[in-house]
N, C-alpha and C positions, 0 to 999 in steps of 0.2 A: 590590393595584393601586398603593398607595401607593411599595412597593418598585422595582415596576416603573419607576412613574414618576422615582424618583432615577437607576436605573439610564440611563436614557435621558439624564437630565442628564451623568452621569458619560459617558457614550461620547460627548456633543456635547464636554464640556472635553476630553476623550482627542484624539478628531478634530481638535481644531484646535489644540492647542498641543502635540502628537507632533512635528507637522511644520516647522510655525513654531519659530524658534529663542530661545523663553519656556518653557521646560522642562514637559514634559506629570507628571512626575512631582512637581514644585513645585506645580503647581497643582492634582492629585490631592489632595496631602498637604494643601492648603489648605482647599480643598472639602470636604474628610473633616471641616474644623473645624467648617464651618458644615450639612451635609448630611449626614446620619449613615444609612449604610446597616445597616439590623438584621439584622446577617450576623453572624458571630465574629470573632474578630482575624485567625485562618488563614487561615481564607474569604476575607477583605479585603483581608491581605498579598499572595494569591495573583491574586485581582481584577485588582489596579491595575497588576501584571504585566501577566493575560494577555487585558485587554481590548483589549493594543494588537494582541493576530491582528487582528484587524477593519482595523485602520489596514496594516496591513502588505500585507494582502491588496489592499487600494487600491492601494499601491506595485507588486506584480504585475501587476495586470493595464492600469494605465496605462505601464508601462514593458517589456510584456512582449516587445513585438518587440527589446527591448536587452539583455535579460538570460535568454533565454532560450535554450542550451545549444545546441540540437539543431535541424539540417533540411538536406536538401541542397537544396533548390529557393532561390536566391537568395543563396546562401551564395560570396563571392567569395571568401575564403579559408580553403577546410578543413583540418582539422590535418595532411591525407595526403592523397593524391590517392585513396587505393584503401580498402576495408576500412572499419572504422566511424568514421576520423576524416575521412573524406568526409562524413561527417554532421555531424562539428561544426566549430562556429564559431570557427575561432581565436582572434580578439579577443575575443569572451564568453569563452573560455576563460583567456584570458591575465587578463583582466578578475576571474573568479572567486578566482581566484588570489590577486590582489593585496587583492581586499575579505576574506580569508582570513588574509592577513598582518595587514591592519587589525584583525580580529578578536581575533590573538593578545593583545597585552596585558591586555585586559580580560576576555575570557573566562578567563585564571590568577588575575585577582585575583578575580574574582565568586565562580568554586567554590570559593578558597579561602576569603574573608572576607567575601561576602556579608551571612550573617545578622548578621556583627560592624558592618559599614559601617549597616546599617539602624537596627541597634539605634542608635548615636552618631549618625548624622547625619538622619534621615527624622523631623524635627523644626521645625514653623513658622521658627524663628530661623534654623537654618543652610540653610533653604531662601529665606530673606531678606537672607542673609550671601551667598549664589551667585549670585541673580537681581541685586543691585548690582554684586558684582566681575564678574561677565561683561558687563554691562550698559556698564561704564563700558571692559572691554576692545573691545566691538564698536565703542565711540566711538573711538579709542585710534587702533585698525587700521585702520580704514577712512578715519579724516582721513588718516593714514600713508599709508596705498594710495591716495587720492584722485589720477588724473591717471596712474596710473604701469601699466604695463604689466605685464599678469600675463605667468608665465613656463610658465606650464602652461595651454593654452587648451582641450583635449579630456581626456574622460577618460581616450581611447588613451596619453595623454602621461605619465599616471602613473606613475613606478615604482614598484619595489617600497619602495626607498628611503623616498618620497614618501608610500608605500599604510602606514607601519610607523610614520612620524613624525606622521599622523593617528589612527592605532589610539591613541596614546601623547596625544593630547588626547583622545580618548575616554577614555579611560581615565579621565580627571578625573570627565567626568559619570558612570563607574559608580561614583565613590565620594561624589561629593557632590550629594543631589539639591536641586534648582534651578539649576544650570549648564546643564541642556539636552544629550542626547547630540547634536541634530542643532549646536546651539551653539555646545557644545567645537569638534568635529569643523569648522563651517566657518570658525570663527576661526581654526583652528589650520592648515586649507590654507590663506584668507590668509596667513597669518603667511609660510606658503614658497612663495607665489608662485600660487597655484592660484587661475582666474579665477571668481568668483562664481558663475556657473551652473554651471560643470564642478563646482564643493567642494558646491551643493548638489543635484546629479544626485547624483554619489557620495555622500552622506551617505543618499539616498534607497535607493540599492543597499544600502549598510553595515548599514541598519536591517534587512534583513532575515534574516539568520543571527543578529545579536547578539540580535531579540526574538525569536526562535524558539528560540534556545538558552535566554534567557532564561525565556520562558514554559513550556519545556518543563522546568527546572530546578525552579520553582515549583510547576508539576501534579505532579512528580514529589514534590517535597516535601508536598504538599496532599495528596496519591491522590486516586482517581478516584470516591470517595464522596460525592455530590452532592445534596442533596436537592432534590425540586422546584423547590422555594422561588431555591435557588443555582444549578442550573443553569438556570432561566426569567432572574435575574438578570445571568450572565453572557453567554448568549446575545445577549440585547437589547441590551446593552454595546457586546458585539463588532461587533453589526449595525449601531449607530446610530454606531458609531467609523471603520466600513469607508466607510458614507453621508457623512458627515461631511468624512472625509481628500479622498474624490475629489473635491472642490468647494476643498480648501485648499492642496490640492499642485499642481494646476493655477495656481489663483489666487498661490501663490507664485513659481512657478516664472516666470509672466508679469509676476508686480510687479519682482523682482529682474532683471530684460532692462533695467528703466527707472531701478531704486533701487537706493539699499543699504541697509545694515542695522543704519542708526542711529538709527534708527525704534525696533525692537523693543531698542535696546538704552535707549533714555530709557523705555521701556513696563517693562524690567529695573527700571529703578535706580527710579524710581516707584512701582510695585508692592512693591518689596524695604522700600523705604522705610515705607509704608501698615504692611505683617507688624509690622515692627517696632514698630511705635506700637502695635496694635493688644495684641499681644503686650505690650506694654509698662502699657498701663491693665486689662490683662487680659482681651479680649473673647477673645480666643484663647490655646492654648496652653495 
């Protein structure tokens, strides 16, 4: 019961800092310091993965009328008039595409250097070294952008261009955890122009091939040998991460209409700040 009950913790931290742009894997690694799940190291490595299906599965089905491939009923522009591209949706098509380019960079370095990146960096300190420098970038960019007109206001507007130069700030958060993948990624469409809700819609779409392939990377590495104990723990994870996400990505999606995101980045550098002391007198680490 005990287990159970951390695992519950873990999918409420998963749920709400997946999506918010405070790194869900900084603050895993955190929690890991102070709440110690009695699983193995594999088990655990594999965990903090693939509790984020539950958060992702959020992201489906609150966005499922925008990302969802297929249907001729309501469909203003099919990819053909005749035959099975009558059935799809061209802009979700073109759309899929582009979050697939985004994908690229990061999925070549993950299968190549994954277990290498975790090993050196998935550590209190350099998870307190990311949450400050992105922290003090979101300050940075958005005094910058204060007042100024984005250049890309829909996500129809992205190109590929555009979809390959945020893949390439992701790419940061797959190699240093506490940047934040959703982070990187909207700092890095500000950076070229992409307006606030459109960089965190798309970040919202992005997450879901990168943790999918993610998590599927991980189970594959893990196999599917589970005992009670791990698969009860997982489960609940997943469940109380999916609960969770759908109460934070609403409530995000409606706070950034009114703010920005210089908020979560003093929440950054504050927090970054805490690890390191912490770290420092020894409570952690």
């Amino acid at each position: 019961m005990l287990e159970i009950i951390k695992a519950v913790l873990f999918g409420i931290v998963e749920g709400i800092t997946e999506w918010l742009p405070i790194s869900s894997t900084g603050h895993m690694i955190l929690l890991d310091q102070f709440v110690k799940l009695d699983v193995s190291e594999e088990f655990y490595s594999m965990f903090q993965v693939v509790i984020q299906l539950g958060a992702i599965l959020a992201v489906v089905i609150i966005f499922w009328n925008k990302i969802w491939l297929f249907g001729k009923k309501d469909n203003a522009a099919p990819l053909s008039n005749k035959g099975i591209g009558a059935w799809i949706k061209k802009d979700i098509f073109v759309l899929w595409f582009h979050i697939l380019v985004s994908c690229v960079p990061a999925a070549i370095v993950g299968l190549l250097w994954d277990d290498l990146f975790e090993a050196l960096f998935y550590n209190p300190t350099c998870v307190a070294i990311a949450l400050i420098v992105f922290g003090i970038a979101f300050i940075v960019v958005e005094t910058k952008h204060s007042g100024k007109n984005s250049k890309i206001n829909t996500v129809a507007d992205i190109s590929y261009m555009t979809a390959f130069l945020i893949g390439m700030f992701q790419l940061i958060a797959a190699i240093f955890p506490g940047t934040s993948r959703s982070g990187a990624t909207i700092v890095g469409a500000l950076i070229i122009g992409v307006a606030r809700t459109v960089a965190a819609e798309y970040t919202f779409y992005l997450a879901i091939p990168v943790m999918l392939g993610a998590s599927l990377l991980k189970i594959l590495k893990f196999g599917f040998s589970f005992t009670a104990m791990e698969a009860a723990i997982l489960i609940v994870g997943m469940v109380v991460a999916f609960a969770v996400s759908m109460f934070v990505i609403k409530f995000l999606m409606d706070y950034i209409r009114k703010h920005d995101f210089k908020v979560f980045g003093w929440y950054r550098i504050v927090l970054g700040i805490i690890v390191l002391v912490c770290g420092f007198v020894g409570i952690i680490g």
